[in-house]
N, C-alpha and C positions, 0 to 999 in steps of 0.2 A: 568443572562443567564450563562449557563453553559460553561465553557472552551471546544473547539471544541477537546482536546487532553483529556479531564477528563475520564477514563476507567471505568468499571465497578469494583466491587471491584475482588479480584483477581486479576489481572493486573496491573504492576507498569507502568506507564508515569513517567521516569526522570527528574526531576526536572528542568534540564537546556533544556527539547525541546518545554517549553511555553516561553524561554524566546527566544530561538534560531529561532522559527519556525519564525515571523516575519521579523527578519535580515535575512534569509534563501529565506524566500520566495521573500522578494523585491529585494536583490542579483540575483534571476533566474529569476523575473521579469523584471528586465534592461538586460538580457540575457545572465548573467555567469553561464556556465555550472557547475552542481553539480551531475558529475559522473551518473548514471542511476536515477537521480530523477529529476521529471518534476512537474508540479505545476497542481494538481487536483482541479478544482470549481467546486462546487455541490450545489443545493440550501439548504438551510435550511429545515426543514419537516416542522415545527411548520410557522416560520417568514416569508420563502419563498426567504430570501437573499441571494446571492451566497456567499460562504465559498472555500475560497481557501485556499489549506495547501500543502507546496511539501509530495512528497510521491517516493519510490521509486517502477521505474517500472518493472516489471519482463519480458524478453521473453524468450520462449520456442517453437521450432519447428512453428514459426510463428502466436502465438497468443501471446497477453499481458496481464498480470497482474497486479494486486496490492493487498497487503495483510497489516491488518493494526498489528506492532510488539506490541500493547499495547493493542488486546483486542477490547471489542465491547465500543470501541469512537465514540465521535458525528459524527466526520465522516461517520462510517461506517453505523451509523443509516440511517445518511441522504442520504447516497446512495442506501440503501435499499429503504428504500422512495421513493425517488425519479424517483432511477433507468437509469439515464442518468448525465452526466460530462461532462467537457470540458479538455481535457489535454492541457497543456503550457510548449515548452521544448521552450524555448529563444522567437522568434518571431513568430511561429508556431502553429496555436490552430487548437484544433481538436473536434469535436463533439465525443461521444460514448456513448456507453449501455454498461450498467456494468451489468452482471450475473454473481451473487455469487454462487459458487461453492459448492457441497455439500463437506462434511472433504473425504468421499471414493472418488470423485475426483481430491478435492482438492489437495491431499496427495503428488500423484505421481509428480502433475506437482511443488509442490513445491519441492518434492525430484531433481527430474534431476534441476529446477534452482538455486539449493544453493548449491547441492554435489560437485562440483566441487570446488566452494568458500571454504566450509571445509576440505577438504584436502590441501587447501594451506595454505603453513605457513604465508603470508603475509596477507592474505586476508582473513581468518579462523578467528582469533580476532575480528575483526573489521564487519564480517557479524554475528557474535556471538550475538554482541550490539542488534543486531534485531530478529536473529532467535538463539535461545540458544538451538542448535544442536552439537549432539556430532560428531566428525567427520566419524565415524560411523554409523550413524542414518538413520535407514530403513525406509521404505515407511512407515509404521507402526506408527514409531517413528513422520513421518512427519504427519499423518492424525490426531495423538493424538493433535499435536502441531495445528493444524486448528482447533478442534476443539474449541477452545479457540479463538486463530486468524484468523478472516474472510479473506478470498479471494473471490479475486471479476476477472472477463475475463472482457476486456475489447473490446468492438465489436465496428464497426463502426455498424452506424444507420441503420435499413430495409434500403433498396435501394441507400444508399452510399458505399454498397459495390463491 
């Protein structure tokens, strides 16, 4: 079976986030916080097993996100797939629907939740790791970048809202 982090080509997956994501995910599963990322289960397309991997999550003007920084991975399949997840921030689960976003919508909302992160000097580096934007980088710039990296909105269920 396929590593649930293996990209399409094009895409690099860093070598140290198949060894990481394990210690990563059972650290936020006894419930230490790891900054805006929470633990996504999704079931497999093919197996049908739930796959949990942290991810981080985006808000923006009151909706959430996730985008995956490595391209079309197992993940993002099987959330097409699927089309529903469970989010896990410490003790907390959440049911949702994931609707991927097209790149023209995609764009904007990843431009406003990262533009800020790039202009900072502290925090500029370090969100670079995932979205390799210039600090600079137009709405334009962000759509090109989805095109490649899937975003997904994450909605509570019909009638849990």
């Amino acid at each position: 079976m396929a590593s649930p982090t293996r990209a399409l080509p094009g895409a690099h997956v860093p070598r140290i986030v198949p060894i990481l994501n394990p210690l990563v995910r059972r650290l936020m599963g006894a419930g230490l916080p790891f900054g805006p990322n929470v633990l996504l289960t999704v079931r497999g397309r093919r197996s049908r097993l739930a796959r949990t991997f942290p991810v981080a999550l985006m808000e923006s003007h009151g909706r959430r996100f996730v985008q995956s920084p490595y391209g079309e991975v197992n993940w993002v399949r099987n959330l097409r797939a699927d089309g529903e997840a469970v989010l896990t921030r410490g003790r907390q689960r959440e049911r949702v629907v994931a609707v991927e976003l097209t790149p023209e919508d995609a764009g904007p909302v990843l431009h406003d939740a990262v533009a800020p992160y790039l202009r900072s000097r502290l925090a500029a580096p370090f969100v670079r790791l995932f979205v390799p934007l210039r600090r600079d980088a137009t709405v334009e710039d962000c759509i090109a970048h989805v095109r490649l990296h899937p975003l997904f909105e994450l909605r509570p269920p019909p009638g849990e809202d």
